[in-house]
Structures are given as structure tokens and as C-alpha cells.
mmJSON file of the N, C-alpha and C atoms, coordinates in Angstrom:
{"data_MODEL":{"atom_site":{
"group_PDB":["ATOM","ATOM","ATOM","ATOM","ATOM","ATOM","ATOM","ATOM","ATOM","ATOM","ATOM","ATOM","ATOM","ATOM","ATOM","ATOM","ATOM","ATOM","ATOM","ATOM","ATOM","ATOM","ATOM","ATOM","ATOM","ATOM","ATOM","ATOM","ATOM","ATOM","ATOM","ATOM","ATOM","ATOM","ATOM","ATOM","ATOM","ATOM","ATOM","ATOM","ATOM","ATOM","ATOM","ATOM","ATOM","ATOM","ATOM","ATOM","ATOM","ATOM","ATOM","ATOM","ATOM","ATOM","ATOM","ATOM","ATOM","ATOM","ATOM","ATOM","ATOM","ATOM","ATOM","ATOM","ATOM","ATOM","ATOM","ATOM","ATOM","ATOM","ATOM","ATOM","ATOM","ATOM","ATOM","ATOM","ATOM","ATOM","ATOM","ATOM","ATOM","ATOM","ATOM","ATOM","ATOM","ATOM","ATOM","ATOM","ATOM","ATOM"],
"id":[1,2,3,4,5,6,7,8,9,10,11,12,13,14,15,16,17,18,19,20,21,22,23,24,25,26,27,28,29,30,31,32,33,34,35,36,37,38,39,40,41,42,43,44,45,46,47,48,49,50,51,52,53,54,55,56,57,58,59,60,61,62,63,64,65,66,67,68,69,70,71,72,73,74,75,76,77,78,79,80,81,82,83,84,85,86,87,88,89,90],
"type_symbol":["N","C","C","N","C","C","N","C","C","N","C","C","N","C","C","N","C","C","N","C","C","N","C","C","N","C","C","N","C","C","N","C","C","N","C","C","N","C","C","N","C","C","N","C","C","N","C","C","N","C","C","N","C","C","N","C","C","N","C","C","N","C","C","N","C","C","N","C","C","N","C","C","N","C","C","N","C","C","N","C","C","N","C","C","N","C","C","N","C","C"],
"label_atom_id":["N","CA","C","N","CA","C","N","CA","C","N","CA","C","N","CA","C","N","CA","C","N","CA","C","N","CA","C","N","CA","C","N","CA","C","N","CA","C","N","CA","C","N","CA","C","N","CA","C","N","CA","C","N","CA","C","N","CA","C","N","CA","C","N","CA","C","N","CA","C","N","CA","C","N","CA","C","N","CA","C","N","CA","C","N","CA","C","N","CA","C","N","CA","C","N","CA","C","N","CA","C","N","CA","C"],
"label_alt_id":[null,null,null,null,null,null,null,null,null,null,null,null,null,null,null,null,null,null,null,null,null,null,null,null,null,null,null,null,null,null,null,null,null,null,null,null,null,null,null,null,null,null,null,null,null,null,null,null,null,null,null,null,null,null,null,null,null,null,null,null,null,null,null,null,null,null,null,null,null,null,null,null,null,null,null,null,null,null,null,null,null,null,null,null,null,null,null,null,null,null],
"label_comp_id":["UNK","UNK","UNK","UNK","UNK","UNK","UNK","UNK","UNK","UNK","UNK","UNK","UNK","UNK","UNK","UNK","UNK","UNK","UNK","UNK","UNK","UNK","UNK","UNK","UNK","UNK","UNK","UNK","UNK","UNK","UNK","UNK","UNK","UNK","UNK","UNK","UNK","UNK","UNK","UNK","UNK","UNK","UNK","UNK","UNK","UNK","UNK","UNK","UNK","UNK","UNK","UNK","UNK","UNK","UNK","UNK","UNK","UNK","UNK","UNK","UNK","UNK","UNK","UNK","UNK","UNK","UNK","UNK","UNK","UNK","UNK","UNK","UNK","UNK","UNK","UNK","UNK","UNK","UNK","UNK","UNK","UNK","UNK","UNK","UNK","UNK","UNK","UNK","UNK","UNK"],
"label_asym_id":["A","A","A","A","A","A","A","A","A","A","A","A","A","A","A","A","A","A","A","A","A","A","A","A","A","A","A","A","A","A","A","A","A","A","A","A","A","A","A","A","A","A","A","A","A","A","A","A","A","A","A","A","A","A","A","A","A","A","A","A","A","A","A","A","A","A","A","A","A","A","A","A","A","A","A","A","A","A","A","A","A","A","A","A","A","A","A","A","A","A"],
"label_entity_id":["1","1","1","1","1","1","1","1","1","1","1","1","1","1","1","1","1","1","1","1","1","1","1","1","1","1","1","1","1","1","1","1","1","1","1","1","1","1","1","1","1","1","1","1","1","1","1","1","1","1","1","1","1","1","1","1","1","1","1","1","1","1","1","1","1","1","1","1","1","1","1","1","1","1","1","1","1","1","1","1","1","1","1","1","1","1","1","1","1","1"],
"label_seq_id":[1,1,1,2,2,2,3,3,3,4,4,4,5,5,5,6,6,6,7,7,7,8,8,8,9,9,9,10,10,10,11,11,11,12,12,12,13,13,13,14,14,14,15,15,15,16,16,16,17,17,17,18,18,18,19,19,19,20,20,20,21,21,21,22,22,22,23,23,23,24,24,24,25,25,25,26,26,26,27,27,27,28,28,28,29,29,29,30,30,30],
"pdbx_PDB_ins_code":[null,null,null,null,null,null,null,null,null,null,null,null,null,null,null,null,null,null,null,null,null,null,null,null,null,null,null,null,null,null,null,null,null,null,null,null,null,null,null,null,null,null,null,null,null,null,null,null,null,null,null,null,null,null,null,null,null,null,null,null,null,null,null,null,null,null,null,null,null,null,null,null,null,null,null,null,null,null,null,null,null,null,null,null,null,null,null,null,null,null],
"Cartn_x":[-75.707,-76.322,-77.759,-78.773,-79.873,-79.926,-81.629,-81.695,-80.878,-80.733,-79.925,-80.466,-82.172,-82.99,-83.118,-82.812,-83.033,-81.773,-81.033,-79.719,-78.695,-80.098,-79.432,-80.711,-82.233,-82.738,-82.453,-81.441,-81.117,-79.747,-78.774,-77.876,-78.585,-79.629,-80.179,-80.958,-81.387,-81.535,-80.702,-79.554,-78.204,-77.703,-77.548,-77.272,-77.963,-79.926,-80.548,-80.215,-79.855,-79.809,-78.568,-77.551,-76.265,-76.436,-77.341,-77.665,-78.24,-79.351,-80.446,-79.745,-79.337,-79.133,-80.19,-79.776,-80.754,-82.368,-82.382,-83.268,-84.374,-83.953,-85.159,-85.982,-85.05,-85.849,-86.436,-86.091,-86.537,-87.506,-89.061,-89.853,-89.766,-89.513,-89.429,-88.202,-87.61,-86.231,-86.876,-86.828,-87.904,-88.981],
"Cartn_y":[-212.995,-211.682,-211.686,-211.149,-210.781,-209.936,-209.797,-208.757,-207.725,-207.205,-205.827,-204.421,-205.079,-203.708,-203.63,-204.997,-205.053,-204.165,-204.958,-204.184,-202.419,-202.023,-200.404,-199.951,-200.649,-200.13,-200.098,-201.026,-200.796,-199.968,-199.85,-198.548,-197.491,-196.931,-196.214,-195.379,-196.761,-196.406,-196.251,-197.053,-196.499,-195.468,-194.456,-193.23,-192.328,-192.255,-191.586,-191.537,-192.786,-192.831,-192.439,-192.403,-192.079,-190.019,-189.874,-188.288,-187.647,-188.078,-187.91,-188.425,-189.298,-189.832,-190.474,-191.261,-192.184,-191.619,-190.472,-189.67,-189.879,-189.802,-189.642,-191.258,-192.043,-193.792,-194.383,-193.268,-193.699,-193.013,-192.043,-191.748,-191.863,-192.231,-192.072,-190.88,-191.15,-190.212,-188.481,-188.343,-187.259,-186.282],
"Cartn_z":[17.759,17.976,17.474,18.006,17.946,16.287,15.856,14.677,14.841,13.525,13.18,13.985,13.829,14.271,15.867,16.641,17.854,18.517,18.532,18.127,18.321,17.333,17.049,18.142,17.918,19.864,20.526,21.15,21.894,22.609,21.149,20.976,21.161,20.521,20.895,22.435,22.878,24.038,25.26,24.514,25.588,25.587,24.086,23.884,24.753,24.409,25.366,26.688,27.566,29.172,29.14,27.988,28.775,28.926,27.864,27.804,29.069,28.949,30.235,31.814,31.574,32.943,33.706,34.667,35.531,35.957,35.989,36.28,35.291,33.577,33.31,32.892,33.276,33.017,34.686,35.651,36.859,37.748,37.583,37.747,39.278,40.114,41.656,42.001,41.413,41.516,41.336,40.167,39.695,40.265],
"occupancy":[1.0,1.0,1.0,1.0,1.0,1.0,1.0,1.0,1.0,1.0,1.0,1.0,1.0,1.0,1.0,1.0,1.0,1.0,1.0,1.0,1.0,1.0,1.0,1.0,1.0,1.0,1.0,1.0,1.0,1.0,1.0,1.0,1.0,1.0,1.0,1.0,1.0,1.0,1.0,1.0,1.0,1.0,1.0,1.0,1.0,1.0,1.0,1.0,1.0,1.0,1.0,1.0,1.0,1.0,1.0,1.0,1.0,1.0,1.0,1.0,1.0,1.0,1.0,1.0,1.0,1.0,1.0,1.0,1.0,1.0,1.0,1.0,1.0,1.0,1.0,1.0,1.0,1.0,1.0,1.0,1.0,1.0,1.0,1.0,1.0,1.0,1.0,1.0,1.0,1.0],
"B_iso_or_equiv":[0.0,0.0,0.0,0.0,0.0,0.0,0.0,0.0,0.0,0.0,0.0,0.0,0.0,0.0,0.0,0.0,0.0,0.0,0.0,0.0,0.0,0.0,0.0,0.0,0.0,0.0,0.0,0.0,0.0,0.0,0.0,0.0,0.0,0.0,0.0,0.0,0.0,0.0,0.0,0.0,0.0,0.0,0.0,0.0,0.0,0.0,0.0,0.0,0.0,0.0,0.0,0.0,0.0,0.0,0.0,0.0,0.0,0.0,0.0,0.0,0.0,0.0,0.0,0.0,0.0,0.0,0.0,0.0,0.0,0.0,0.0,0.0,0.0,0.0,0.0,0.0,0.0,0.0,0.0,0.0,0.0,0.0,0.0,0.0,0.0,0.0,0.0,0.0,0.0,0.0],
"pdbx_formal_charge":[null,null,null,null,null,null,null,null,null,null,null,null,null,null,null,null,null,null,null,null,null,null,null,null,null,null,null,null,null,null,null,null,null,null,null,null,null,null,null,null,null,null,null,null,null,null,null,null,null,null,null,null,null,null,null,null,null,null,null,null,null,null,null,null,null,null,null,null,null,null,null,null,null,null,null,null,null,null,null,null,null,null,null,null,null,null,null,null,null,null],
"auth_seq_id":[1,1,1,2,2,2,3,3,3,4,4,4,5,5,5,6,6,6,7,7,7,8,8,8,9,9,9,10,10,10,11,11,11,12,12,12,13,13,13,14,14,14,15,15,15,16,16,16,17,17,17,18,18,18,19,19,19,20,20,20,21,21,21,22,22,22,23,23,23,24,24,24,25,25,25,26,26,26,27,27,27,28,28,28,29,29,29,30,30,30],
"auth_comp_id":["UNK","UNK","UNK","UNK","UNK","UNK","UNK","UNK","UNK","UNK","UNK","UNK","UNK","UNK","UNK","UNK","UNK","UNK","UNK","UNK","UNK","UNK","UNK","UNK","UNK","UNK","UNK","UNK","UNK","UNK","UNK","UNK","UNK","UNK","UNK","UNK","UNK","UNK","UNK","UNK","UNK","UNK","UNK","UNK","UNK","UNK","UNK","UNK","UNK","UNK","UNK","UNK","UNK","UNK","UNK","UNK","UNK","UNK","UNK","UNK","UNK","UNK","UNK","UNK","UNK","UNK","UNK","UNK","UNK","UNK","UNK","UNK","UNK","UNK","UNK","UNK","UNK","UNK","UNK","UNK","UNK","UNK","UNK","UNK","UNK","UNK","UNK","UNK","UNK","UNK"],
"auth_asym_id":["A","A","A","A","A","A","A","A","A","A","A","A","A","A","A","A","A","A","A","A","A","A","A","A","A","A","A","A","A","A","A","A","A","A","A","A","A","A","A","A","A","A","A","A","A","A","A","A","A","A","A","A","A","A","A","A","A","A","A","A","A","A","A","A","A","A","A","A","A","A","A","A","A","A","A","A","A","A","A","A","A","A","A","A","A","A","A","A","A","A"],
"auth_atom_id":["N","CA","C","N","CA","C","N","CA","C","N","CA","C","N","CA","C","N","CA","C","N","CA","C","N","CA","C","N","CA","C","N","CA","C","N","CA","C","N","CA","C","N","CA","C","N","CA","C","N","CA","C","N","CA","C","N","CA","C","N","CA","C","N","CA","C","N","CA","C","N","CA","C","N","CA","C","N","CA","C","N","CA","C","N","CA","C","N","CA","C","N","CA","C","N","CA","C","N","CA","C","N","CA","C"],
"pdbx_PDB_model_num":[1,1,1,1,1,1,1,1,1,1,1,1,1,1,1,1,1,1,1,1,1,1,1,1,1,1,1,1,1,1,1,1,1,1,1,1,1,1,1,1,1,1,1,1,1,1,1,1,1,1,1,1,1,1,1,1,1,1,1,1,1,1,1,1,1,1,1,1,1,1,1,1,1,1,1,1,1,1,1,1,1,1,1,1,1,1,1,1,1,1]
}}}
């Protein structure tokens, strides 16, 4: 496994997109 800190970024950023949805990481959609 990668750093600890890489890691929880990218938990993190899975949390956000699972919130938001496809919409807000895809600027054409929008």
C-alpha cells in the first residue's frame, strides 16, 4: 500500500464523488 496520507486522499475523494455525484468531477455534464 501506498503512504498513509495518499491513502485517506484518496478516501476522501471517494466520499466527495460518492456525495456530489458524477456531475460535479465532470464539467461537460454541467
Amino acid at each position: 500500500m501506498k503512504d498513509q496520507r495518499t491513502y485517506k486522499i484518496i478516501g476522501a475523494a471517494l466520499e466527495v464523488h460518492k456525495e456530489l455525484g458524477c456531475g460535479f468531477l465532470d464539467p461537460q455534464i454541467t
